[in-house]
C-alpha positions as CSV (number, residue, x, y, z in Angstrom):
1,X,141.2,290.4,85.8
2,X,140.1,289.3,88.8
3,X,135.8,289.4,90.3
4,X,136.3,289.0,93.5
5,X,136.4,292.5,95.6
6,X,139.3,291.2,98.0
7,X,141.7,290.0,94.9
8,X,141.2,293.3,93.1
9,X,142.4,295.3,96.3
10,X,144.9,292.4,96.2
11,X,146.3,293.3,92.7
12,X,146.5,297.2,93.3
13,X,148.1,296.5,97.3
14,X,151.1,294.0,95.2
15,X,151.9,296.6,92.4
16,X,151.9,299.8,95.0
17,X,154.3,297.4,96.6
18,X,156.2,296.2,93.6
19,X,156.7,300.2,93.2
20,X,157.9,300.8,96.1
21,X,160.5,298.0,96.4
22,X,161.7,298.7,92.8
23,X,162.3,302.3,93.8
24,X,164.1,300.9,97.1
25,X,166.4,298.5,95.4
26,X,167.3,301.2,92.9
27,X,168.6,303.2,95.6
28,X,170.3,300.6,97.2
29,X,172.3,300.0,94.1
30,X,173.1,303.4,93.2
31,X,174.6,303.8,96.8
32,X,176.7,300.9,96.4
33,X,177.8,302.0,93.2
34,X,178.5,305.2,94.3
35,X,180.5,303.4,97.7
36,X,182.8,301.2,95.0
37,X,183.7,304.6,92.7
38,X,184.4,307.2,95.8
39,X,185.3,305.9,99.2
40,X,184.3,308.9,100.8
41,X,182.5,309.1,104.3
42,X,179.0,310.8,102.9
43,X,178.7,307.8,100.4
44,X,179.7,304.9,103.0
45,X,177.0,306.3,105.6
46,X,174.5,306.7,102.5
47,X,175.2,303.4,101.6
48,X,175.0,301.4,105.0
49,X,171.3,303.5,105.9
50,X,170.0,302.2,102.3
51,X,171.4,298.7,103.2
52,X,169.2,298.6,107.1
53,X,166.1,300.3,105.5
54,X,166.2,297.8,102.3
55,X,166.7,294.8,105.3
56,X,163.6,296.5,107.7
57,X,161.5,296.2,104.5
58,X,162.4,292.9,103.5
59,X,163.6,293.2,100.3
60,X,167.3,291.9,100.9
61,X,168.7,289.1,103.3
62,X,170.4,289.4,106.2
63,X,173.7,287.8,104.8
64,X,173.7,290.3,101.9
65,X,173.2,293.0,103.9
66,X,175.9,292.2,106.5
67,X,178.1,290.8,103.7
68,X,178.0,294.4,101.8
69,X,178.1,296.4,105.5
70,X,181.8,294.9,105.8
71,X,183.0,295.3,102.9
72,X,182.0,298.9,102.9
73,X,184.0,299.2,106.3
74,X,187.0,298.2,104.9
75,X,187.2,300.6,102.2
């Protein structure tokens, strides 16, 4: 455990974080899970806002992100 006042604000700012993007990469998954087993249009729009908010956050890439936005058009 850290001493320092700044790294133990540190260490509780990086797992509030690490929630958060867990919980946000979850989602993302589940909607393209749910994209790849029902084509329908409420899954592909669910699917394509999880992609641009995971991208806005950082936690995917731009190529993944554009990569999976057209393959879920062509479906």
């Amino acid at each position: 455990m850290a001493n320092i006042k700044s790294q133990k604000k540190r260490i509780k700012q990086d797992k509030i974080k690490n929630s958060r993007n867990k919980s946000l990469k979850s989602e993302l998954k589940t909607a393209l899970k749910n994209v790849t087993l029902d084509a329908n249009e409420k899954n592909k729009e669910q699917a394509l806002k999880s992609l641009d908010v995971a991208f806005s956050k950082g936690i995917i890439k731009k190529s993944f992100r554009d990569r999976n936005k057209s393959k879920i058009s062509s479906l």
